[in-house]
N, C-alpha and C positions, 0 to 999 in steps of 0.2 A: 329885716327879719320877718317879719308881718306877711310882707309880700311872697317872699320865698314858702311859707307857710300855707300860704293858697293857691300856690300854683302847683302844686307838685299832687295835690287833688283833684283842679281843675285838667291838667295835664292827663293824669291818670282816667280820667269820667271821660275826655276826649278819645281815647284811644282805644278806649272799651266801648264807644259808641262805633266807632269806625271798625271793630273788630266784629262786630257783632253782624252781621251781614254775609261776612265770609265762614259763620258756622251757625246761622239760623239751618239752616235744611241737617246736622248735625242733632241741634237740642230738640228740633222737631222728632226728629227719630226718636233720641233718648225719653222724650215727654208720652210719645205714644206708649196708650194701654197694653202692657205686655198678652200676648196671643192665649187661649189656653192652650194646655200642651193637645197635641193631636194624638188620635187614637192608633197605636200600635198597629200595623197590618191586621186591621179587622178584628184582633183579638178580644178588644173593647178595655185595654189597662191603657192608660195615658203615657207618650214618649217616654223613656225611660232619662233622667237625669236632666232634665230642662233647663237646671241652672246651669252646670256644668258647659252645656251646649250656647246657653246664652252669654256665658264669660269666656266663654272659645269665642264667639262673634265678638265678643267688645275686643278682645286684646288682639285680634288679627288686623280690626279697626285701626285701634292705635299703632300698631305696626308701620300699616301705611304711612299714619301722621306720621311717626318719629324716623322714617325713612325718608320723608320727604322735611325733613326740619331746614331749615334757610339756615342754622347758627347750631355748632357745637358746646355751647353752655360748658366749655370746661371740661371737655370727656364726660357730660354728665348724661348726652343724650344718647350717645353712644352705646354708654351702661345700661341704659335704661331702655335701650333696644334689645341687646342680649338676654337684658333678664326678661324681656315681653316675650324673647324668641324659645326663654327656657319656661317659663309659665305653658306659653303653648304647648307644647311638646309633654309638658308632666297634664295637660288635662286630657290630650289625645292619647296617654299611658292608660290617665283614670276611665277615659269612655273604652277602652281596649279592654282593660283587666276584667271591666266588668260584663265585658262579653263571653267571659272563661268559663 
């Protein structure tokens, strides 16, 4: 029992070392200083809604992931594409509306 008890941590610390290479240039991204927002066309008021435009990048990111997944988890990744597809779509509503 001892044994099966250390290996199932050692196992897991292996696979997350070997993982970890194929999404350094990812955390690298996510770890950089966010930009300040850029200045309107000259106006001098900062981009309008910055976060909103920064969680449009992440979930188009993840898109790609979950489009490209090797394994269907159950219908779980499937779901979790449509709702990334439905996320998007209600933030390009919110950057729309607020152009009215």
């Amino acid at each position: 029992m001892n044994r099966k008890a250390t290996t199932l941590p050692v196992a897991l610390v292996l696979v997350m070392l070997l993982a970890f290479p194929l999404f350094r240039s990812r955390l690298a991204a996510a770890l950089r200083p966010l930009p300040r927002p850029a200045m309107a066309a000259g106006v001098g008021s900062p981009e309008p809604h910055p976060a909103i435009r920064m969680a449009l990048r992440a979930l188009i990111s993840a898109r790609q992931d979950l489009r490209h997944g090797a394994r269907d988890f159950g219908g779980h990744r499937v779901r979790a594409l449509r709702l990334t597809n439905e996320a998007i779509q209600q933030c390009r509503v919110a950057l729309a509306y607020d152009r009215r």
